[in-house]
VOPAGU-2260 file (C-alpha; in pm, 1 decimal, decimal comma):
REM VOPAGU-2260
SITE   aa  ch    i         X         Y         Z
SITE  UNK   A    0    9232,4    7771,9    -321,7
SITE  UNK   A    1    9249,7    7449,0     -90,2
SITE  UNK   A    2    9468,3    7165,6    -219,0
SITE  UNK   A    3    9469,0    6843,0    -151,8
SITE  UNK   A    4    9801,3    6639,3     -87,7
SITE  UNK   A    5    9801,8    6294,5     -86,0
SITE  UNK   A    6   10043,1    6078,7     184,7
SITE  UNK   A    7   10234,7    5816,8      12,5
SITE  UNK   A    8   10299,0    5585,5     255,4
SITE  UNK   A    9    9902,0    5510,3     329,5
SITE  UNK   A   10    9720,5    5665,2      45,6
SITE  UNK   A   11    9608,4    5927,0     274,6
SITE  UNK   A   12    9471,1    6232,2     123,6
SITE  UNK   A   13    9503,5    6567,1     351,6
SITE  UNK   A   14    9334,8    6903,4     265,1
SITE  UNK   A   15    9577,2    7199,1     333,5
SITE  UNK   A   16    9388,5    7529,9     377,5
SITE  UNK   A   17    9412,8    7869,7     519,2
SITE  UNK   A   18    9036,5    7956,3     521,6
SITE  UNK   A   19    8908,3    7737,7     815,3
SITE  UNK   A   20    9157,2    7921,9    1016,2
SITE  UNK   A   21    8958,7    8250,4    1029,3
SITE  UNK   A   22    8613,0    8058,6    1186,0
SITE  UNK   A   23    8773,7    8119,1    1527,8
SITE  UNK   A   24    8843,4    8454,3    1499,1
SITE  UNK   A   25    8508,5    8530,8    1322,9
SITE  UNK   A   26    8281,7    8304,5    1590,8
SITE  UNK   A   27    8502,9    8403,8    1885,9
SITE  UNK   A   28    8302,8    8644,4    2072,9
SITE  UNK   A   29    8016,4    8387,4    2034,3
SITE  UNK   A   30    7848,2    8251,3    2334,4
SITE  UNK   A   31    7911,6    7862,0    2324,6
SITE  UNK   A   32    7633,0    7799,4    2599,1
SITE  UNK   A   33    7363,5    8045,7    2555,5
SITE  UNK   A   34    7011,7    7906,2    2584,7
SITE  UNK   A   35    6841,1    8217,0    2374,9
SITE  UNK   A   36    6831,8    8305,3    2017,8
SITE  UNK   A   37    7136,6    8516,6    1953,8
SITE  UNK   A   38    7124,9    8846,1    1758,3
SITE  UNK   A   39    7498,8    8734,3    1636,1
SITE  UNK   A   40    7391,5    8332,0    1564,8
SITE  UNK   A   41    7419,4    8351,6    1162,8
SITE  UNK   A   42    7185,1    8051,1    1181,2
SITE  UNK   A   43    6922,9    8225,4    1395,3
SITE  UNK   A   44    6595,3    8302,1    1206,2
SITE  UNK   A   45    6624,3    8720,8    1102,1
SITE  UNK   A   46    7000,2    8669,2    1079,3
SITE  UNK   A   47    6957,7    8506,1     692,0
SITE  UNK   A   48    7226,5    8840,0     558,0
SITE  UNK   A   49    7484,2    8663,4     808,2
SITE  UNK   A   50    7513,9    8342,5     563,5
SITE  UNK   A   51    7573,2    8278,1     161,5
SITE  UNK   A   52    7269,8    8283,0     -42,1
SITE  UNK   A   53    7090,4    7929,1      66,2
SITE  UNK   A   54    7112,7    7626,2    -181,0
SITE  UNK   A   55    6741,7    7509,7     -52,6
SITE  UNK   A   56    6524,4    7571,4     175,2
SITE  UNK   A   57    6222,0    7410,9     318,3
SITE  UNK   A   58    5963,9    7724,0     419,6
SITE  UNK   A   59    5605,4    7892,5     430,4
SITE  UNK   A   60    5445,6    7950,6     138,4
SITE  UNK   A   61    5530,7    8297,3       7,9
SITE  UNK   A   62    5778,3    8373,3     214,3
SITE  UNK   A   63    6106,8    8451,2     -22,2
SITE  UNK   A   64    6452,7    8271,7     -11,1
SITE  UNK   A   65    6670,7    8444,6     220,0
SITE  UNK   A   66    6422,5    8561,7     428,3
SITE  UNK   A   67    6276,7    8444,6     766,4
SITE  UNK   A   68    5985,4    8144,0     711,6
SITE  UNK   A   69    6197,0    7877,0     669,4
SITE  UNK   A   70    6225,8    7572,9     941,5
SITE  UNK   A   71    6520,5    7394,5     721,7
SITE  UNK   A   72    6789,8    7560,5     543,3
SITE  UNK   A   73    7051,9    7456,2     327,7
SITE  UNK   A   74    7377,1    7690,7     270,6
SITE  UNK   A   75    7742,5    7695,3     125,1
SITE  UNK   A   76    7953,4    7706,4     419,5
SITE  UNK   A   77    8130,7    8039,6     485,6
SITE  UNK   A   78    8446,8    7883,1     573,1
SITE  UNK   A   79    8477,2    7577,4     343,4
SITE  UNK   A   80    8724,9    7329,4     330,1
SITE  UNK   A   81    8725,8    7236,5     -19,2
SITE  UNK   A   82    8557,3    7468,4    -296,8
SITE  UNK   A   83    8320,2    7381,4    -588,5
SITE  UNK   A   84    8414,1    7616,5    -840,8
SITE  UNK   A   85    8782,2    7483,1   -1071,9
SITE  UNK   A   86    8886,9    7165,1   -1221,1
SITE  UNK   A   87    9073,7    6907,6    -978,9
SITE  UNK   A   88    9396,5    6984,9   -1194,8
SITE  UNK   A   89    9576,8    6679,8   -1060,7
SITE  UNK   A   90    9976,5    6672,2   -1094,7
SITE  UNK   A   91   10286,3    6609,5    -927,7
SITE  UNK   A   92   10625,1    6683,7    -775,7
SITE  UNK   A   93   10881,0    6444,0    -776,9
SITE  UNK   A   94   10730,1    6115,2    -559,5
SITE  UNK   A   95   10433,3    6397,6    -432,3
SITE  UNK   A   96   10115,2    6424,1    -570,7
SITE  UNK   A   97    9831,1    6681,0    -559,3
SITE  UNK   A   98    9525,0    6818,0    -704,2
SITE  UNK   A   99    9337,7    7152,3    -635,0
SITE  UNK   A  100    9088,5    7164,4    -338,4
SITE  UNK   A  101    8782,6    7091,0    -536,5
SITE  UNK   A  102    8437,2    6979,2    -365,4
SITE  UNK   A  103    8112,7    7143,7    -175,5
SITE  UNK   A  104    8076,6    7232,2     162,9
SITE  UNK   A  105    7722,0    7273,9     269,3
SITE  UNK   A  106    7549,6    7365,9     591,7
SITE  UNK   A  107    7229,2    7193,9     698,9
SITE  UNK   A  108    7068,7    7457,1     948,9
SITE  UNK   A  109    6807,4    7246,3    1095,6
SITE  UNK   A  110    6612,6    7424,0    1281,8
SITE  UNK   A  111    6487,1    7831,0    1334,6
SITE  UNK   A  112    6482,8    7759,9    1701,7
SITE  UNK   A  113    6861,1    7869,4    1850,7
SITE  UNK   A  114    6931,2    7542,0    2117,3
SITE  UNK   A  115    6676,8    7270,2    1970,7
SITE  UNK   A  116    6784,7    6888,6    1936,9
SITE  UNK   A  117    6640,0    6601,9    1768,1
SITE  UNK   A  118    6444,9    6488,7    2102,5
SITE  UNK   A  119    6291,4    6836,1    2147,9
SITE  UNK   A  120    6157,0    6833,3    1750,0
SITE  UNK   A  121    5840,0    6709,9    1611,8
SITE  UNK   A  122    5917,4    6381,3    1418,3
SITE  UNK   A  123    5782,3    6591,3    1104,7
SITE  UNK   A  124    6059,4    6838,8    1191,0
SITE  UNK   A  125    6349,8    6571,0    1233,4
SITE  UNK   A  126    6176,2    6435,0     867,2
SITE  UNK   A  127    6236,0    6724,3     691,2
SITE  UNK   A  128    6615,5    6711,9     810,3
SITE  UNK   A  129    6683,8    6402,5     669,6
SITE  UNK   A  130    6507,2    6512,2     348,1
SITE  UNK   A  131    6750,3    6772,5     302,4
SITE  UNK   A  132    7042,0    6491,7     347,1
SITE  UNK   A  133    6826,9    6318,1     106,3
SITE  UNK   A  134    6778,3    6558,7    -122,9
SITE  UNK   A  135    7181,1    6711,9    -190,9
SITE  UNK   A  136    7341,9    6399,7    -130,7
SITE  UNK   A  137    7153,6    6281,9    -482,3
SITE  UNK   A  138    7222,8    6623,7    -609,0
SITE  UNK   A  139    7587,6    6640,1    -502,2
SITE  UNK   A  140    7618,7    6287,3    -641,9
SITE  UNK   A  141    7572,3    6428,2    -979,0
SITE  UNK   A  142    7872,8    6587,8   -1020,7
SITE  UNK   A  143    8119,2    6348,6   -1197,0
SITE  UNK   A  144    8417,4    6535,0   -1025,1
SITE  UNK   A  145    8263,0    6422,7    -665,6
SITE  UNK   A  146    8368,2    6042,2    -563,1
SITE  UNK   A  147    8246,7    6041,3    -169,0
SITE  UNK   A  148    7954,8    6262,2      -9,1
SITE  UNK   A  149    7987,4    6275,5     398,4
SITE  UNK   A  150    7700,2    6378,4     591,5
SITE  UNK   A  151    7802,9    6457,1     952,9
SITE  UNK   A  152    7714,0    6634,8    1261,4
SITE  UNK   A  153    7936,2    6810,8    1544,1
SITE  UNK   A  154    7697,8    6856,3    1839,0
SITE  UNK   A  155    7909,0    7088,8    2119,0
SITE  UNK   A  156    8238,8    7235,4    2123,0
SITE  UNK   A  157    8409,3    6905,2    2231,0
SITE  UNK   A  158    8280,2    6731,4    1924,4
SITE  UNK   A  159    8442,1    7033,0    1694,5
SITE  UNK   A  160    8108,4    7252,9    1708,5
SITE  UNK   A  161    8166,9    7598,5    1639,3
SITE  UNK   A  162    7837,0    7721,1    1696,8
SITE  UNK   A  163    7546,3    7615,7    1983,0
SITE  UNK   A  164    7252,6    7652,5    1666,4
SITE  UNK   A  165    7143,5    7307,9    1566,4
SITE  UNK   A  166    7331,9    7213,3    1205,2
SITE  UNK   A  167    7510,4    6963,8     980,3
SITE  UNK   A  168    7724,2    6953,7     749,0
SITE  UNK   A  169    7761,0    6790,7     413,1
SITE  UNK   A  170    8089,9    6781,9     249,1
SITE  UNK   A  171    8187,8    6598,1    -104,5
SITE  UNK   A  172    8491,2    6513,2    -159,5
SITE  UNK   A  173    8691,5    6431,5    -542,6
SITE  UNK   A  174    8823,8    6111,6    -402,6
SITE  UNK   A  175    8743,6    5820,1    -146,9
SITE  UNK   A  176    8881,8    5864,1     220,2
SITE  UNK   A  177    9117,0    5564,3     386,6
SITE  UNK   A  178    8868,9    5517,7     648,8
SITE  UNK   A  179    8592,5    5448,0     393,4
SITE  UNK   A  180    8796,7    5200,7     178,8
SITE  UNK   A  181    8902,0    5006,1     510,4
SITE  UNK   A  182    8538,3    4955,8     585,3
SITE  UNK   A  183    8426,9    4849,1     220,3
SITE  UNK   A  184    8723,1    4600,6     198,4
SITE  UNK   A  185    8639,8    4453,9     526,0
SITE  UNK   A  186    8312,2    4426,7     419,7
SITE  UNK   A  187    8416,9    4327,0      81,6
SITE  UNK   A  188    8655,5    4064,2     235,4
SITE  UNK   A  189    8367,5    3948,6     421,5
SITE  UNK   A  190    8103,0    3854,8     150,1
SITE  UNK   A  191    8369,9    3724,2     -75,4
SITE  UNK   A  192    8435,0    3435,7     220,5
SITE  UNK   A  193    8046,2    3385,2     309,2
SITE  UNK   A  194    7821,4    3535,0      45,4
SITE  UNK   A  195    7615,2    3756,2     298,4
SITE  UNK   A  196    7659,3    4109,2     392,2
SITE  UNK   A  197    7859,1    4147,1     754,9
SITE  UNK   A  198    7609,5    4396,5     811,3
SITE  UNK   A  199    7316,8    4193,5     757,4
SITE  UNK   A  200    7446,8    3940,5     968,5
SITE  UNK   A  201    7524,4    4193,6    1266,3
SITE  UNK   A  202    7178,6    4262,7    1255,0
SITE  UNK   A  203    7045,6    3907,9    1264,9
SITE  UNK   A  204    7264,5    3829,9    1519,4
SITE  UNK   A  205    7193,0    4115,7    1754,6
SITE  UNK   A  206    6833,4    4003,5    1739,7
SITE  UNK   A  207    6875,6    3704,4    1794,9
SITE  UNK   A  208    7175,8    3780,2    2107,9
SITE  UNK   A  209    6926,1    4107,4    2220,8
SITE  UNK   A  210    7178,8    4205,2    2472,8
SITE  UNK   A  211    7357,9    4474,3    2266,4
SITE  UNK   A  212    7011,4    4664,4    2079,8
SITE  UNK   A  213    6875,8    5015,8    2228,6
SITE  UNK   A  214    6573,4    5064,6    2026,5
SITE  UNK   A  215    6416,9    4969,4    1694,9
SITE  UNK   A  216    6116,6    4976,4    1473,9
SITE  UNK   A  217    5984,8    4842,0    1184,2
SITE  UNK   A  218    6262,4    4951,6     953,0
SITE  UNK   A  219    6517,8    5031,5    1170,9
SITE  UNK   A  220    6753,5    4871,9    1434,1
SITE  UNK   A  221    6971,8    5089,1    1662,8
SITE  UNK   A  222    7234,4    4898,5    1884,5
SITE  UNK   A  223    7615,6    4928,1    2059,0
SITE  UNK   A  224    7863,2    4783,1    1848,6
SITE  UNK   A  225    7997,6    4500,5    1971,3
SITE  UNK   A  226    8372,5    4613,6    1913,8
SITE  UNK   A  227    8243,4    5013,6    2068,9
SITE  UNK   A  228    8539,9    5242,8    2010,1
SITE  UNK   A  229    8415,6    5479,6    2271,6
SITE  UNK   A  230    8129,9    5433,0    2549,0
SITE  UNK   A  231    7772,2    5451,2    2463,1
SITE  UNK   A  232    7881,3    5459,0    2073,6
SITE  UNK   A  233    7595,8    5385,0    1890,2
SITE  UNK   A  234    7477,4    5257,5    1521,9
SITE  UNK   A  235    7140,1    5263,3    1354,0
SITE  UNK   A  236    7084,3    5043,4    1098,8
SITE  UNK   A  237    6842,2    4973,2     809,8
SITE  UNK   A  238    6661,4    4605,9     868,0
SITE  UNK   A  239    6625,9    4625,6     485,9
SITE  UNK   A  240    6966,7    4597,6     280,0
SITE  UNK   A  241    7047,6    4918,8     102,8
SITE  UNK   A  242    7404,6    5074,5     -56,1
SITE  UNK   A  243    7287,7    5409,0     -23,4
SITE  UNK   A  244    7106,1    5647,6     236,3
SITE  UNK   A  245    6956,4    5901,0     -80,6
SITE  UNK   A  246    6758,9    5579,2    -183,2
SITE  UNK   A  247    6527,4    5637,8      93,0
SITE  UNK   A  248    6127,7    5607,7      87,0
SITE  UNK   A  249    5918,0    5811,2     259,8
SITE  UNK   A  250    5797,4    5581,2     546,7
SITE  UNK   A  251    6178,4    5459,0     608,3
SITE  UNK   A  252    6248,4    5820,6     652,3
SITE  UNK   A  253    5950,3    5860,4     931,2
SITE  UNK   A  254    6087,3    5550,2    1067,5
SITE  UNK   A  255    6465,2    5718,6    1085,6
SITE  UNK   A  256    6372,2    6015,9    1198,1
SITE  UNK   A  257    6157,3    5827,3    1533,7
SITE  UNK   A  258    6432,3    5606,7    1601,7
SITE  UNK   A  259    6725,9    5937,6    1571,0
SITE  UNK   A  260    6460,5    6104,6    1827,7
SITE  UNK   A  261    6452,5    5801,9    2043,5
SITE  UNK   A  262    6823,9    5747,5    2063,5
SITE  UNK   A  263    6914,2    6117,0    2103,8
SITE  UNK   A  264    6657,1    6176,2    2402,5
SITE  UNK   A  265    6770,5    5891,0    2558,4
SITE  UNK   A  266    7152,8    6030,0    2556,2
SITE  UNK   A  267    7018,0    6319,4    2662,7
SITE  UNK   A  268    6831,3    6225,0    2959,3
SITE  UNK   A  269    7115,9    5957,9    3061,5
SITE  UNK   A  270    7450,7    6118,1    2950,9
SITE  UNK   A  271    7353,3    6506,7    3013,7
SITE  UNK   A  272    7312,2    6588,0    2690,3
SITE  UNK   A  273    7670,6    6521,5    2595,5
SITE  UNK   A  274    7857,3    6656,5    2289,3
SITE  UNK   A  275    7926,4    6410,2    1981,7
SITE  UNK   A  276    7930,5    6314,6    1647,4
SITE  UNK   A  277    7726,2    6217,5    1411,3
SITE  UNK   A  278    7800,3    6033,3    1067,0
SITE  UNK   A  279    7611,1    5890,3     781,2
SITE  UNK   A  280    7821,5    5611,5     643,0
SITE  UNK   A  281    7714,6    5586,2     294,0
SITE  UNK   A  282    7870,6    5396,5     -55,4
SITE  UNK   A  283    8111,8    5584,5    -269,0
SITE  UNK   A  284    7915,7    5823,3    -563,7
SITE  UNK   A  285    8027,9    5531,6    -844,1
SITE  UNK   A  286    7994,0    5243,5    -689,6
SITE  UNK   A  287    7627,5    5146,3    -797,0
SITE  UNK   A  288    7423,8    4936,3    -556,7
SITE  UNK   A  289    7662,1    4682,9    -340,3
SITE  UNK   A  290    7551,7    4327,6    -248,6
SITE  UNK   A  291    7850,1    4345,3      29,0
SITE  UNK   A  292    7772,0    4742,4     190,3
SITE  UNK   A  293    7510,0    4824,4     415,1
SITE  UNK   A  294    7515,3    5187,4     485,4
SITE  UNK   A  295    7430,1    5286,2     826,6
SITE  UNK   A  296    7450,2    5582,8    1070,0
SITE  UNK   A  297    7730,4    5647,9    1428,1
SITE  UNK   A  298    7708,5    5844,9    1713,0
SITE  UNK   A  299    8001,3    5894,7    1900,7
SITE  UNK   A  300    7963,9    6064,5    2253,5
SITE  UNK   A  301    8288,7    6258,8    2329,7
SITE  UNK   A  302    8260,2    6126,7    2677,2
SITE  UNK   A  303    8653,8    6036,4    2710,6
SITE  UNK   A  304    8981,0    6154,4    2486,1
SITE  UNK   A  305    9187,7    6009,5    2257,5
SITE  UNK   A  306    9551,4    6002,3    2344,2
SITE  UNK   A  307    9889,2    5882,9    2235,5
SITE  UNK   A  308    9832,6    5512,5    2237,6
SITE  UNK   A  309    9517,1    5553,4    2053,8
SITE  UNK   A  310    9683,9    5747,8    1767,1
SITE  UNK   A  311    9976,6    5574,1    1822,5
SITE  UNK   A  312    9846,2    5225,1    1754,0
SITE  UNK   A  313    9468,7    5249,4    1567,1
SITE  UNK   A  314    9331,4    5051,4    1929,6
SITE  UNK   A  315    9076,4    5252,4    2187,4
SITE  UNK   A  316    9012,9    5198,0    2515,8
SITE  UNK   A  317    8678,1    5190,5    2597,7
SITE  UNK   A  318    8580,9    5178,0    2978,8
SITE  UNK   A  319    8230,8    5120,1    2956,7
SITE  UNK   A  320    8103,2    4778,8    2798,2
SITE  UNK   A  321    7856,9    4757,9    2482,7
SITE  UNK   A  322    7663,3    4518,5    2696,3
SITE  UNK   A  323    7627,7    4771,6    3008,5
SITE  UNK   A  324    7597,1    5055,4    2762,1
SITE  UNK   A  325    7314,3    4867,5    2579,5
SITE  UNK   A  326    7154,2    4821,5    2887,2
SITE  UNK   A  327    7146,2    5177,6    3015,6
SITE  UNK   A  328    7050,2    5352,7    2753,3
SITE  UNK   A  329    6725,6    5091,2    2684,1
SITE  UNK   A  330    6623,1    5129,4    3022,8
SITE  UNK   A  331    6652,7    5462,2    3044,9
């Protein structure tokens, strides 16, 4: 069983397991840049034995779960970091405190074919994607034991990929991370001085600035940060303020799933498809609906590390200006 131990000097919480371990001995003999469908990929269509039993699955009529048909499928992890079955059996030791390594792992596989990416997908295909998200991040949220749901994707083995096959991964967690309180407390902070949501007003003035946007639509705004951490980071945002990504309508998801095409062709074609991550910054499980959060969706492009002075101190470096960055990737 994983457990989680909390730091008590920053109310950090760390998982300690031994399962993730075995993924590199397991996906070791797996060919990181092959262009093909792989008779070993576990995510490959045919290859359905190679995972758990899926959770959902978006396929062909009459076609049966488990079975080739589908073009999204949702599955437990096979190598989770926290598991769903046990109580969080909280406790301590002396100043220490723990609780067991309760949670869900999931695995979004989001697409049959082997190398896809969101720019080679019809838009209906990128929908359905976010429809999963959609769809377990209001199921997971139903568990009272669950306080945070990430939804994230590693896209190549510099961004912590494992495997080549298009995927994401959905992990909830029994308590709410550091990084996620900093953010609501700034933003918190923020509409408690000026009665308006930071993130609303990042949007207006971005508009109004349009030096710093990439792309946008009618529901949507995609731009650089004006603080980037790392070059060519990128945020989508909804025009419309909204707590929480699961309360979603249909034609903000079309309008999503154009503008995550858009951006991701565009890194493509202008960073050589480089490897990243992907995260959907969302409100805690309990919160409710927040007049102060706005939750929104980075990219990170792995272009550069992070080193001593970065972990050292909480500041990047970032070599490439959001204004240049802007400007490359919208002309692209």
């Amino acid at each position: 069983m994983p457990e989680l131990r909390r730091d008590p000097i920053i109310d950090r919480w760390v998982i300690i397991t031994t399962e993730r371990g075995k993924i590199h001995a397991d996906f070791e003999k797996m060919p990181e840049n092959s262009q093909e469908n792989n008779e070993a990929c576990p995510f490959c269509m045919g290859n359905e034995s190679k995972t758990p039993p899926e959770i959902i699955s978006f396929r062909e009529a009459g076609t049966a779960k488990n079975k080739s048909g589908w073009w999204v499928r949702v599955v437990p992890n096979k190598f989770p970091v926290l598991r769903v079955e046990g109580n969080l059996n909280k406790r301590g030791e002396g100043m220490f405190d723990f609780m067991d390594g309760i949670g869900a792992h999931e695995v979004v596989i989001e697409s049959p074919i082997h190398n896809a990416s969101f720019a080679d997908m019809e838009n209906k295909q990128v929908e359905e994607i976010l429809w999963a998200f959609h769809g377990r991040i209001a199921d997971l949220k139903k568990d009272s034991r669950f306080e945070y749901i990430l939804a994230f994707k590693n896209h190549g083995a510099a961004a912590g990929a494992s495997l080549i096959h298009p995927h994401s991964q959905i992990i909830a967690i029994p308590t709410i991370p550091v990084r996620v309180k900093q953010e609501l407390e700034g933003s918190r902070s923020y509409y408690d001085y000026k009665e308006r949501c930071v993130f609303c007003d990042i949007i207006r003035e971005e508009t109004e600035a349009n030096v710093r946007i990439v792309s946008e639509n009618e529901n949507f705004i995609c731009i650089v940060p004006f603080a980037s951490r790392f070059p060519f980071e990128t945020w989508i945002l909804p025009k419309v303020h909204s707590s929480f990504f699961e309360d979603l309508q249909k034609t903000e998801i079309t309008s999503l799933a154009m503008i995550l095409k858009d951006i991701n062709g565009r890194m493509i074609r202008t960073l050589e498809n480089p490897p990243y991550n992907f995260i959907i910054h969302n409100s805690p499980c309990k919160s409710g609906n927040l007049p102060y959060y706005h939750w929104h969706i980075e990219i990170m492009p792995r272009l550069i590390k992070t080193a001593g002075f970065e972990w050292g101190t909480g500041f990047y470096i970032n070599p490439t200006p959001p204004e240049e960055a802007a400007k490359f990737l919208r002309e692209c």
